[in-house]
N, C-alpha and C positions, 0 to 999 in steps of 0.2 A: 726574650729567648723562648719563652712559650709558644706553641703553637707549630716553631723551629721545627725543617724535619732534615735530619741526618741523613745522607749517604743515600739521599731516597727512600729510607725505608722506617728511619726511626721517628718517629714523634714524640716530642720533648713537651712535657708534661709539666707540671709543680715542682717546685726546688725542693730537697729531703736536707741535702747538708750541704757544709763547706768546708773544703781544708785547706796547706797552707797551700797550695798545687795546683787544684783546682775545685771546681764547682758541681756535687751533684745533685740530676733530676733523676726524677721519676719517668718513663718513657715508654711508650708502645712498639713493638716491634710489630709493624703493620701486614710482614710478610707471614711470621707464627702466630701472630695475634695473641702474641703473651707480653705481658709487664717485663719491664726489664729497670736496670738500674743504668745512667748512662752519664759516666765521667768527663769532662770537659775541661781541658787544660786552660789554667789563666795565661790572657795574651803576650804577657813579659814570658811566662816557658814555653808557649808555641813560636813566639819568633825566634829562640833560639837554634840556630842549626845543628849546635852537637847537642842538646838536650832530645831536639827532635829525632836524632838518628838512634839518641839511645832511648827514647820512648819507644820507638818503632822493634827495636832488640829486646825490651824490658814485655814490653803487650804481648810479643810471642811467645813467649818464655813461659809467662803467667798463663798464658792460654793452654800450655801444656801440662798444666798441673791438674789431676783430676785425684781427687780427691772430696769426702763426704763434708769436711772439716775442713773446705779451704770454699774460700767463692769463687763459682764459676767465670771465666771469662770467656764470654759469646764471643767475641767482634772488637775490630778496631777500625778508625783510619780516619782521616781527614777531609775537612767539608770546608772550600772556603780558605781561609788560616787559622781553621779551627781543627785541632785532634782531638780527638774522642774515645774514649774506652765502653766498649756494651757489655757490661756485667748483670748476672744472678741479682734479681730483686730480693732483696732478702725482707723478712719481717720480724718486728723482736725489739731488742734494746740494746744497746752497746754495756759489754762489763762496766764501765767505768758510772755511767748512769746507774746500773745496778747498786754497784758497792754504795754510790751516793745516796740511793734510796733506802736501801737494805741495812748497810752496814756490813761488817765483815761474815762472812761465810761460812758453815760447817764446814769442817777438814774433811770430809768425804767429798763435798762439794769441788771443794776447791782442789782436790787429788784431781777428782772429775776433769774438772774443768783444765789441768796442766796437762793430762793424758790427750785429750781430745787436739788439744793446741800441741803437743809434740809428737803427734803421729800426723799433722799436716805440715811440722817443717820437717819431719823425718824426708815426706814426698820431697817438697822441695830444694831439701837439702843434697836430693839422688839427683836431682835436675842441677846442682850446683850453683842453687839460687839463695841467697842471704837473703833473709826480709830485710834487717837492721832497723825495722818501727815495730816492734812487737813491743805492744802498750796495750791498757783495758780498753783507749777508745775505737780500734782497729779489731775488738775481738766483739762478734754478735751473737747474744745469746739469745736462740729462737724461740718460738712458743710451746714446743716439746722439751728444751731442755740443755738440746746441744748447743755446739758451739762452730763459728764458722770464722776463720783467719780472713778477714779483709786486710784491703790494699796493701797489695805488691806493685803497687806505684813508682815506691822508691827504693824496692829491691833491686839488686844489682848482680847480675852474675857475676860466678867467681873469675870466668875468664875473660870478662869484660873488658877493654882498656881503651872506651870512649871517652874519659873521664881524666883528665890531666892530677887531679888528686882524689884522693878520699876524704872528703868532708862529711862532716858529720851531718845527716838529715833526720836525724832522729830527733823525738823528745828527749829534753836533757835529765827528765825523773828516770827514764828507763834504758837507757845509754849505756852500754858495756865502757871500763876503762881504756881498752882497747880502741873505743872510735871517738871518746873525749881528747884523745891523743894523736889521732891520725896514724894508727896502727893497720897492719893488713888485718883484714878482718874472715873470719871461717865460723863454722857452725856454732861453736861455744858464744859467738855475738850472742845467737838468739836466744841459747839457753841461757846465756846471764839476767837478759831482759824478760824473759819468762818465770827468771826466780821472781824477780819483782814484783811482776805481775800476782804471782801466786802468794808474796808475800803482803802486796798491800790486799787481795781477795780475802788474806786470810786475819789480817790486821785490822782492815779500813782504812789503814791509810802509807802513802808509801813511804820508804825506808831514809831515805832524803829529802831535803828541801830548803830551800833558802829564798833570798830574796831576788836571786836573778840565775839564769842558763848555770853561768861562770862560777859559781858560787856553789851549785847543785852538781856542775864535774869533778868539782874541786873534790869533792866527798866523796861522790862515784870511786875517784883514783885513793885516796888517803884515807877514808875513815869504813870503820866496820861497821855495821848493822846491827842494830842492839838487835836481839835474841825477838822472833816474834812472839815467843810465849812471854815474853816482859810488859808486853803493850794487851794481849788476847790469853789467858790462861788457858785458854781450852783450848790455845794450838798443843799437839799433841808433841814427845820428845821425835817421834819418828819424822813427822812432816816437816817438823823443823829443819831436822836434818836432812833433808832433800833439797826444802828453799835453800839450805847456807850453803848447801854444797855447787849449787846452781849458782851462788850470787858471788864466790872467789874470786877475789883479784887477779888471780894468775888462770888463763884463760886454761895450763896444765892442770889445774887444780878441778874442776869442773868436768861433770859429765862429756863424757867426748863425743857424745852424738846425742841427738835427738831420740832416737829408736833406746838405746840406753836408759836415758831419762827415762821412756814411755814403762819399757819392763819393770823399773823402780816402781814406778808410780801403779804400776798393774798390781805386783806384789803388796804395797802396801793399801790398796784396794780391798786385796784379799784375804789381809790378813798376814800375810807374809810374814812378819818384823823379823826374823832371824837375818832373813834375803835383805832386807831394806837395812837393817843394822851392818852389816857387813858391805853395805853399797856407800855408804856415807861414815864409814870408822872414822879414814883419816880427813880433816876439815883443815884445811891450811888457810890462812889470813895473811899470808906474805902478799903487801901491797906490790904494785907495777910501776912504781914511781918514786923516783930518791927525794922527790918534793919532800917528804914528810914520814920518817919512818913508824909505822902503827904498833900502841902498844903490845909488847909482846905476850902479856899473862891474860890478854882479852878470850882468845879462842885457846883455852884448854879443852881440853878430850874432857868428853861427856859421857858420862857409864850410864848404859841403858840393859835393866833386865826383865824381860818378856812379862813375867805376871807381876811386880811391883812397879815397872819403867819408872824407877828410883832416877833420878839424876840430879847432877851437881854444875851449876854455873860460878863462874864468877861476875858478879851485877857490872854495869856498864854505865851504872848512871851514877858513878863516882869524879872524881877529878883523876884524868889519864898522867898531867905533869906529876912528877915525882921531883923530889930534890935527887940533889945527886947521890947526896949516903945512899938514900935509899933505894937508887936506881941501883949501883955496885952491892949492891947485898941480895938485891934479886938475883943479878949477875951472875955471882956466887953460887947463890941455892940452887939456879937455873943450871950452871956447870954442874956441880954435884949429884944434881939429879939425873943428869943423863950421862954422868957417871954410871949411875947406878945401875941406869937400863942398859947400857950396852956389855956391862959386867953382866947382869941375869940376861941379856939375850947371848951372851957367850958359854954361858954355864948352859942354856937351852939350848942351844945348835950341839952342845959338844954330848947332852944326854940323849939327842936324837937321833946323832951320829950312832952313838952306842945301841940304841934301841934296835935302829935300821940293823946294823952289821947283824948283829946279834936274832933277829926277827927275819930279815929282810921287808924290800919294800914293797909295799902294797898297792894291789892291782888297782887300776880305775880306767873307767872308760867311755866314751864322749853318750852323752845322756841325747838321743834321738831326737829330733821335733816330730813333735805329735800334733802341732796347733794345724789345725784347717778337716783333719782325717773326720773319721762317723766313729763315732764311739766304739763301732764292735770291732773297725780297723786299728784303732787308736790301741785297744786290748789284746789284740790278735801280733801285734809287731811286737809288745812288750812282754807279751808270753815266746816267741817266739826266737828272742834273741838269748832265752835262756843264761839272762844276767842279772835282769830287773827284775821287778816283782811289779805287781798292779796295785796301785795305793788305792786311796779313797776318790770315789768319785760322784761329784757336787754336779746338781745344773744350775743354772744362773741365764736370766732373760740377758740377751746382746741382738741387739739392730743391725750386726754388721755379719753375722753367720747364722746359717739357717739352723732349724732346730736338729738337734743330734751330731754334730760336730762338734770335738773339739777347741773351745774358745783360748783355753791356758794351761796349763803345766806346770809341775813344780816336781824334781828343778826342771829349768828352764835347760829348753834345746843349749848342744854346744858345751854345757857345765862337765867337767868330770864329776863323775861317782862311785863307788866301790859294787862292786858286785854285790847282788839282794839287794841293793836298794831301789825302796817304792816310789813309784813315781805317780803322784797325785790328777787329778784331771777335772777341770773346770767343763761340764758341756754346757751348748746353749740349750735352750728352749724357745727359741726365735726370736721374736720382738718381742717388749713386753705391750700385751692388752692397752689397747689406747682405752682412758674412762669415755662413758659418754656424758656430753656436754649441750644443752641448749643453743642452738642457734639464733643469734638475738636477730633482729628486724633491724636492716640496714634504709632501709627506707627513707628517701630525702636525707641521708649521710652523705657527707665530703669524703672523699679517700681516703684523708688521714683519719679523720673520723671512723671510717668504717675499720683502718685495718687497727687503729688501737682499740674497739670494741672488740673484733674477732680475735686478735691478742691476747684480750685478759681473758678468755677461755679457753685457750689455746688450742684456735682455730688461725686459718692461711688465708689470706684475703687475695683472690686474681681477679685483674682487670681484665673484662672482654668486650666484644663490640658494644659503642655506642647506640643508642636505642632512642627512639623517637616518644614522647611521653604527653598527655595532656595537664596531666598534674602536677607533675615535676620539673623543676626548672632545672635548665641549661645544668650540666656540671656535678650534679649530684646523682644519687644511686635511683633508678628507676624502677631494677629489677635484679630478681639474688635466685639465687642456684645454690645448694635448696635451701626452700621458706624459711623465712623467720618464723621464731617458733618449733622447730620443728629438731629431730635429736640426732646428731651426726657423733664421731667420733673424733677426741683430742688429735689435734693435727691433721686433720682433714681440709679439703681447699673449698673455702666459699666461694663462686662466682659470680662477680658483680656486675650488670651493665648501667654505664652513665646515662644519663641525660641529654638530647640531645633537643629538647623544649617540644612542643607541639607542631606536627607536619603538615603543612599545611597544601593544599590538592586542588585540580579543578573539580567543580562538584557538578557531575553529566547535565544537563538541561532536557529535563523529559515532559514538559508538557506536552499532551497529543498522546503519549503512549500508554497502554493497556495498564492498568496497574503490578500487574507481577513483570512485566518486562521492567518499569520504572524504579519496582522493588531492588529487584536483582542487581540492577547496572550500578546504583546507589550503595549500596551492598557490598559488592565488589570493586567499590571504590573507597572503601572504609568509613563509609557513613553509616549512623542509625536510621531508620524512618519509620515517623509515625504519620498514621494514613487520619483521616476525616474524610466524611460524606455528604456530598452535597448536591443537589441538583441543580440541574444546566440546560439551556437551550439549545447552546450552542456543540455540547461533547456528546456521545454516547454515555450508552451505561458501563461502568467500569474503564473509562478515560480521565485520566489526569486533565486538571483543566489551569489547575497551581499547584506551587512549589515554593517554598517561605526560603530560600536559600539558593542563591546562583554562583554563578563566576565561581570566587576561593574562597575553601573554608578551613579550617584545623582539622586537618583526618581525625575521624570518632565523633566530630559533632553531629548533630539532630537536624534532620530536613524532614518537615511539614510536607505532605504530599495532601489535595485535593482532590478527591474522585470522584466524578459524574455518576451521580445515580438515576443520569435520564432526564429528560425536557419536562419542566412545570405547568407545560399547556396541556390542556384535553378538551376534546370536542365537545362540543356543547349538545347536550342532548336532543334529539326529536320530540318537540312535545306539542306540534301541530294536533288540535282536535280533542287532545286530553281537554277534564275538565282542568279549573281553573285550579283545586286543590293536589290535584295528583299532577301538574305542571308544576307547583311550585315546590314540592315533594322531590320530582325528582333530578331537575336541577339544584334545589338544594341538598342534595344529595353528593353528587357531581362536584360539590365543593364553587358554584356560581351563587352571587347574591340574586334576590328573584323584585321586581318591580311591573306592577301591574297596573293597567289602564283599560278602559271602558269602550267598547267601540260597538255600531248595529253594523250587524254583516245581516244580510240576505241568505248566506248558504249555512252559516256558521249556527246553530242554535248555541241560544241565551246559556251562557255560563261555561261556555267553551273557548279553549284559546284558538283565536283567529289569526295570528301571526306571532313570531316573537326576534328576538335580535338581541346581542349580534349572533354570527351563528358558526361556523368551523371552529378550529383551535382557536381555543383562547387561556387565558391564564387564569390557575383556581384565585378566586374571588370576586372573579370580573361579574359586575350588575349584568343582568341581563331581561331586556325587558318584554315585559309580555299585555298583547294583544285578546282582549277576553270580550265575548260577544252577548250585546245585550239584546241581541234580535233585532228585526226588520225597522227599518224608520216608518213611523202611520202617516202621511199626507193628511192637509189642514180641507178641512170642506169651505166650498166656493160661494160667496153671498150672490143673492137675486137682484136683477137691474130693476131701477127707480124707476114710477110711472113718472109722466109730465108733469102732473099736477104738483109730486113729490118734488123734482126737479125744483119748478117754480117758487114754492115755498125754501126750497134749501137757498134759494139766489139771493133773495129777500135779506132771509137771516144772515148771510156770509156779509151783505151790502151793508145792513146794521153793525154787524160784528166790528168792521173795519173804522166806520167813525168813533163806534168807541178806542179802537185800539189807538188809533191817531188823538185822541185826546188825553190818553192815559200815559202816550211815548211822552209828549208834551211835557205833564207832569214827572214822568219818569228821571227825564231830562236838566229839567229845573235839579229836583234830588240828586240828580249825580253829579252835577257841580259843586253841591255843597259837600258830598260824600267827597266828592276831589281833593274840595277847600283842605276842609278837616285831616283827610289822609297826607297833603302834605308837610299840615303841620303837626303833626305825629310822629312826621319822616323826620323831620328837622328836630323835634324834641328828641328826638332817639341819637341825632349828628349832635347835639350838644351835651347829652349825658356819655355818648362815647367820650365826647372830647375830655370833657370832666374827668 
């Protein structure tokens, strides 16, 4: 599935999760070139034809929800037999992992966190959309703080009726009675399952459980929820009372809207507890099912007072069977006591009646909304209507109004109130101050890698284009937006580009060209180059003559360049006539070795060069030899001719000469036989010591 691109546009990336439904990646929208999250339905629900008609109603629905506290849905539709969802890439951690790590939650937190989640089903409950899977592992809690409602996958409009029943798709821990039973289902669904939510955040852990679905409905519809301050002492009496009011059997019994819920939860935010005591007085425990009727003395009325919030339980972790006596004597007391109360609420109505008659009745009248106005208008309508008065008024940092407007109110728009009374006012002061934060060095990080670093500083990690790298391999971070190192602000977006290994190019072939042209072309082809100099016969001066690197290289790598610093030959000096020492001076000079020889010239005087060789261009150290003059050659003097007489005598002696010479060969002759003899046996003794 990697690599996969959707619809043309999207590119499917690394798997992030899976649920029962389908399969999400991680994925590039190649058209915005933004990260995206991209849901992928498993093939058993995309062949199905009425799933698919009510995917295609459920994806537009959801796409209509806008909302800060809801995830966005970009895009939908089908590739192939595949459907697909393009959602808001989020970053963060899901609740449920949280509570896992954490443990349970401060009550501010967790107020936090039920507000956040009931003003995104508020939206969707105005769109007429049931989520029916509100659970911690569908809620994401970002690096800021808030909180974002995932998948409306298997939300269902209310006026749906693709669907031959209502089955249950939910988890069976966070499951209203209502859809364990295959009841019509409306808003109180999600606020039941939000109690839960809120109670195992505030718990650690949730309110039922067994050892299978059927066993954990059973309890949803039959049993009560022991008290979270019984498991967590530091849930406080007020928040209690909101979870148990959210988590009633009787879906009448239960906040009737989401927007309700949220103003609860604002009040008790704020401090409210009079508001929040008066929103959650009455707690009913009347199960939804004859299966099993719930003891009745569980949920008594709990007294709660503002500076002691004294209160009184009765513990849940006794044994519920009673015998029978002792069932009938509850009975009894149970009878008698509501005896009692309808007697003193008779004797009440009948002193108020008298009070009224007597008094008359007192004026009130619908208390304004002031939430969204500017402070000075918020002051100016309440001075104006000449009934209220102007309370107290607080700022408080809010993300969601800009600074100087009214965030909240008390009372709340819509409440009656008597004349002169103040009406309190929450302003904003905008966002609050992001800290600042180190930016770590993502550097050869994997995605996941990078964005659970930028996470634990809570910094946004976005994917952007691919990028070509020598050092970095394939897949990994190459390059960050801004540096590691370096001091950005909490929640601020890091920008990553991947890896995309080393580019590899043709690398220009410039032997023959000028050096700076060679520079340049290389250069602008994302090469380095480092130059050396050398001399050439064949190049000019400043010509490339070599290049250590051809054809393809890795863009950024190193090319060797060669440059001519001009031919190694030089003319060999004039040095016809010099003496012999200032000839070999200045050719040796000239960088030639100098060899010299003797010659009589006639024109040349003694001690001068007469000739030398070789002679044009030649190369430095070439010998070159020289001709040096020892002067004229002198002629031998001529002998005087022999008289006769001399002649006569010379004949004589030559005639003599000759007999002895003939007598002497003779003898010579004789000896050099024996000098023969000898020599070859000499030869022979030498053929037998070889042989030896």
């Amino acid at each position: 599935m990697p690599s996969r691109k959707l619809g043309g546009r999207y590119t499917i990336q690394d798997k992030i999760g899976t649920g029962g439904m389908a399969i999400v990646y991680r994925g590039l929208d190649e058209v915005l070139g933004r990260t995206v999250a991209v849901k992928i339905m498993l093939p058993q629900y995309a062949n199905d034809q009425s799933f698919a008609a009510r995917f295609k109603q459920e994806a537009q629905a959801a796409a209509a929800l806008q909302s800060p506290y809801i995830v966005s849905v970009y895009d939908w539709g089908k590739d192939g037999d595949t459907y697909y969802i393009v959602m808001e890439y989020l970053r963060g951690t899901d609740l449920k992992s949280g509570i896992r790590k954490h443990g349970a939650l401060d009550c501010r937190k967790v107020a936090q966190i039920g507000s956040q989640i009931s003003q995104a089903l508020t939206i969707a409950h105005r769109h007429d959309i049931i989520h029916r899977d509100i659970k911690p592992q569908n809620i994401m809690v970002q690096p800021d703080g808030n909180i974002k409602v995932m998948d409306f996958g298997i939300a269902r409009a209310k006026n749906s009726h693709l669907t031959a029943d209502n089955s249950v798709l939910g988890t069976a821990h966070y499951v209203s009675p209502e859809q364990t039973q295959g009841r019509d289902l409306g808003p109180t669904t999600d606020i039941y399952s939000l109690g839960i939510v809120m109670y195992e955040a505030a718990t650690g852990r949730v309110p039922f459980d067994g050892d299978d679905a059927i066993s954990v409905a059973y309890k949803q519809v039959n049993e009560p929820p022991m008290p979270p301050s019984q498991i967590n002492p530091l849930v406080d009496p007020a928040l209690e009372g909101i979870i148990l009011k959210c988590m009633q059997k009787n879906p009448a019994d239960r906040f009737q809207s989401a927007s309700e819920l949220y103003h609860v939860l604002r009040d008790y935010m704020a401090g409210r507890m009079q508001s929040v005591n008066e929103a959650t007085a009455v707690v009913a425990t009347t199960p939804t099912s004859h299966m099993r009727r719930m003891p009745d003395d569980y949920a008594k009325t709990r007294t709660r007072q503002q500076g002691g919030r004294s209160r009184s339980k009765t513990s849940t972790t006794g044994n519920y069977r009673k015998s029978a006596t002792q069932e009938e004597l509850d009975r009894r007391r149970r009878r008698n006591t509501i005896m009692g109360v309808i007697l003193a609420l008779v004797g009440i109505v009948c002193i108020g009646g008298l009070l009224f008659a007597l008094v008359g009745r007192p004026q009130t009248r619908t208390v304004p909304n002031l939430v969204g106005l500017t402070q000075d208008d918020a002051v100016t309508q309440i001075k104006q209507s000449d009934y209220f008065k102007v309370g107290t008024i607080k700022e408080e940092y809010d993300s969601n109004l800009e600074e100087g407007k009214v965030i909240d109110q008390d009372p709340d728009e819509g409440r009656s109130a008597r004349e002169g009374t103040a009406i309190n006012l929450w302003v904003s002061k905008g966002p609050e101050p992001a800290k600042s934060v180190t930016v770590p060095d993502l550097t050869n990080m994997t995605p996941t890698e990078a964005d659970a670093e930028l996470g634990r500083v809570g910094l946004i990690g976005q994917t952007g284009d691919s990028v070509f790298s020598d050092t970095v391999e394939s897949g990994r971070i190459a390059q960050q937006s801004p540096a590691g190192n370096t001091t950005a602000k909490a929640g601020d977006t890091v920008s990553y580009q991947l890896s995309k290994g080393a580019e590899t190019v043709d690398v220009p072939y410039v032997v023959g060209w000028t050096r700076d042209e060679a520079k340049r072309a290389l250069e602008e082809a994302g090469f380095t180059v480092v130059e050396t100099q050398e001399e050439s016969d064949s190049y000019g001066v400043n010509v490339v003559f070599y290049q250590s690197v051809t054809g393809k290289a890795n863009k950024g790598s190193e090319v060797v360049l060669t440059v001519s610093t001009g031919s190694s030959k030089v003319d060999v000096p004039y040095v016809y006539g010099m003496s012999e020492s200032e000839a070999r001076s200045t050719l040796s000079n000239a960088g030639f070795n100098v060899y010299s020889i003797s010659v009589h010239s006639d024109s040349v005087a003694a001690g001068y060069v007469v000739s030398y060789s070789p002679n044009g261009a030649q190369t430095r150290g070439t010998t070159v030899e020289i001709q040096v003059s020892v002067g004229p050659e002198v002629p031998e003097t001529p002998e005087e001719e022999p008289t006769e007489e001399e002649k006569t005598d010379k004949s004589d002696s030559e005639d003599q000469s000759d007999t002895e010479d003939e007598s002497s060969s003779a003898t010579d002759a004789s000896d050099g036989d024996v000098s023969a003899t000898d020599a070859e046996k000499d030869k022979d003794k030498q053929s037998s010591e070889s042989s030896s």
